[in-house]
C-alpha distance (Angstrom), angle and dihedral (degrees) to the residues before:
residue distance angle dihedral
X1 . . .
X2 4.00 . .
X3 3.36 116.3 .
X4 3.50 97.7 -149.9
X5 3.68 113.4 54.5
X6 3.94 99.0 -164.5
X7 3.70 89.1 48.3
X8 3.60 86.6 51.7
X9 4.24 95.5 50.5
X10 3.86 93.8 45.2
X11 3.36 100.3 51.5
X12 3.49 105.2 36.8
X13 4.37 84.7 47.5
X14 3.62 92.3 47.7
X15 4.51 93.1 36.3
X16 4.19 87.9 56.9
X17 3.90 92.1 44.9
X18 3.80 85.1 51.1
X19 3.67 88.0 48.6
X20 3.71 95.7 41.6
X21 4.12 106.2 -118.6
X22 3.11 115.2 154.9
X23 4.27 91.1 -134.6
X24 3.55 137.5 8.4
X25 3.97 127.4 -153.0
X26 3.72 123.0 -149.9
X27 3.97 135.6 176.3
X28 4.13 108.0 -73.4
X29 3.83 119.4 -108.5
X30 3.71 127.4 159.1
X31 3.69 87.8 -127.4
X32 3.88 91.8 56.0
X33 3.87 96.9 56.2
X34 3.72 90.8 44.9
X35 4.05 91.8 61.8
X36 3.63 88.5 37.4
X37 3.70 91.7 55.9
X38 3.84 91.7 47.9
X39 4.06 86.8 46.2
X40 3.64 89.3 54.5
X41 3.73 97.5 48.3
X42 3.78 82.5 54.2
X43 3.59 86.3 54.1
X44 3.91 95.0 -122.8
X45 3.63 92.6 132.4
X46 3.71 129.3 7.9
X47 3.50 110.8 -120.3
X48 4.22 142.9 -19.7
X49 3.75 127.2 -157.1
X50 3.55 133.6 -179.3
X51 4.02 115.0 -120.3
X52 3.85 121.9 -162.2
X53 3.26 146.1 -5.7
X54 3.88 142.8 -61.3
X55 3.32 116.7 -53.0
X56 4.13 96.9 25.2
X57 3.79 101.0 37.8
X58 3.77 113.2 156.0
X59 3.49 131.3 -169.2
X60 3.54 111.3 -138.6
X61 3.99 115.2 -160.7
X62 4.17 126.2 -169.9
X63 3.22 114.4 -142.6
X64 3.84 125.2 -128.0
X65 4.01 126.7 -136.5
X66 3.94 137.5 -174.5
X67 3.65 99.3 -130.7
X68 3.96 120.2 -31.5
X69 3.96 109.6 -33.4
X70 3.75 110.6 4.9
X71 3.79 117.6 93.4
X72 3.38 130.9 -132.6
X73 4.21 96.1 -121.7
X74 3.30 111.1 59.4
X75 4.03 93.8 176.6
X76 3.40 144.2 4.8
X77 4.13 132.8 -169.7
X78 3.47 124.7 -171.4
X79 4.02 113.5 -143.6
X80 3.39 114.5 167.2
X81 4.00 108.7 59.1
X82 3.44 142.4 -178.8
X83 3.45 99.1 -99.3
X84 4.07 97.1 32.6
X85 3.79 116.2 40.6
X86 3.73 114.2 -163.5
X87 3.82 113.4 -169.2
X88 4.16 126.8 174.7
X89 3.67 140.6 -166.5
X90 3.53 128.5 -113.7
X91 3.77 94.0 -102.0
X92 4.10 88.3 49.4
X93 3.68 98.0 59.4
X94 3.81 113.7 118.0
X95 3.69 127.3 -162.8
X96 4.10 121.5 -106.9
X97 3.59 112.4 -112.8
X98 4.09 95.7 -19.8
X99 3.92 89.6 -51.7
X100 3.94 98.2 -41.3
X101 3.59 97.6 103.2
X102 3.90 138.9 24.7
X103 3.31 153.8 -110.2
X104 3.70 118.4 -136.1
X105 4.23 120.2 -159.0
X106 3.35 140.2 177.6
X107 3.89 106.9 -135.1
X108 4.18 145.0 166.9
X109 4.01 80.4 -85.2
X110 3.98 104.8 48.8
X111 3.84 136.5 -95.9
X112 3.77 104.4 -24.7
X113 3.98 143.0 156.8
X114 3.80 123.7 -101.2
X115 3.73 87.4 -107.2
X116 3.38 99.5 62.0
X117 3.61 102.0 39.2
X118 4.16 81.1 48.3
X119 3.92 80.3 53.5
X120 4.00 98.1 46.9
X121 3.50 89.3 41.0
X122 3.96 97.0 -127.1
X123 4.19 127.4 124.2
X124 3.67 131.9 -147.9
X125 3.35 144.3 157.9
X126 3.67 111.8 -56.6
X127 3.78 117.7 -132.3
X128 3.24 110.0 -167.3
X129 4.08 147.6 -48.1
X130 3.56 133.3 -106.0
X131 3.95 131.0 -169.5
């Protein structure tokens, strides 16, 4: 079992588009959907579900692809982890490769992009970014 569960989302997303599946299925957490619900929004993959029941939930995510073989995410960097936090204010919030990726946080409000917490004004403690 992973330790860290965002670790474990990102790179097992962005190791199946690299590999070309079509979907990937990962251990359940509430914290898992959440992201995946913000990365589908984005449009980084194309939609997540939740399959089973208590104790063997999965989360089951679809991958998403410009044109036949190339995935939508490209990258991914985790910066906040479990043994260094990193958190920033609203006004410290940089954008991902000038606008073409994101910044996901964890803030007063939810899971959320670095746009919209820019947007609502708020900080938090940044996740990690896609492209």
């Amino acid at each position: 079992m992973s330790r860290d569960p965002i670790s474990e989302l990102i790179i097992g997303v962005k190791n199946a588009g690299e590999a070309g599946k079509f979907s990937v299925k990962l251990p359940y957490s509430d914290l898992k959907m959440s992201i995946a619900e913000v990365l589908k929004k984005e449009g980084y993959i194309k939609n997540v579900s939740k399959i089973g029941k208590i104790p063997k939930r999965v989360l089951e995510v679809e991958l998403a692809y410009r044109g036949r073989d190339l995935p939508k995410i490209k990258g991914v960097v985790r910066v906040s982890k479990l043994s260094k936090r990193i958190y920033q204010g609203a006004k410290n919030i940089k954008p991902v490769k000038n606008g073409y990726g994101l910044s996901i946080l964890t803030t007063s409000n939810g899971i959320m992009t670095d746009k919209e917490a820019r947007k609502a004004k708020i900080g938090g403690e940044v996740l990690f970014k896609i492209w």
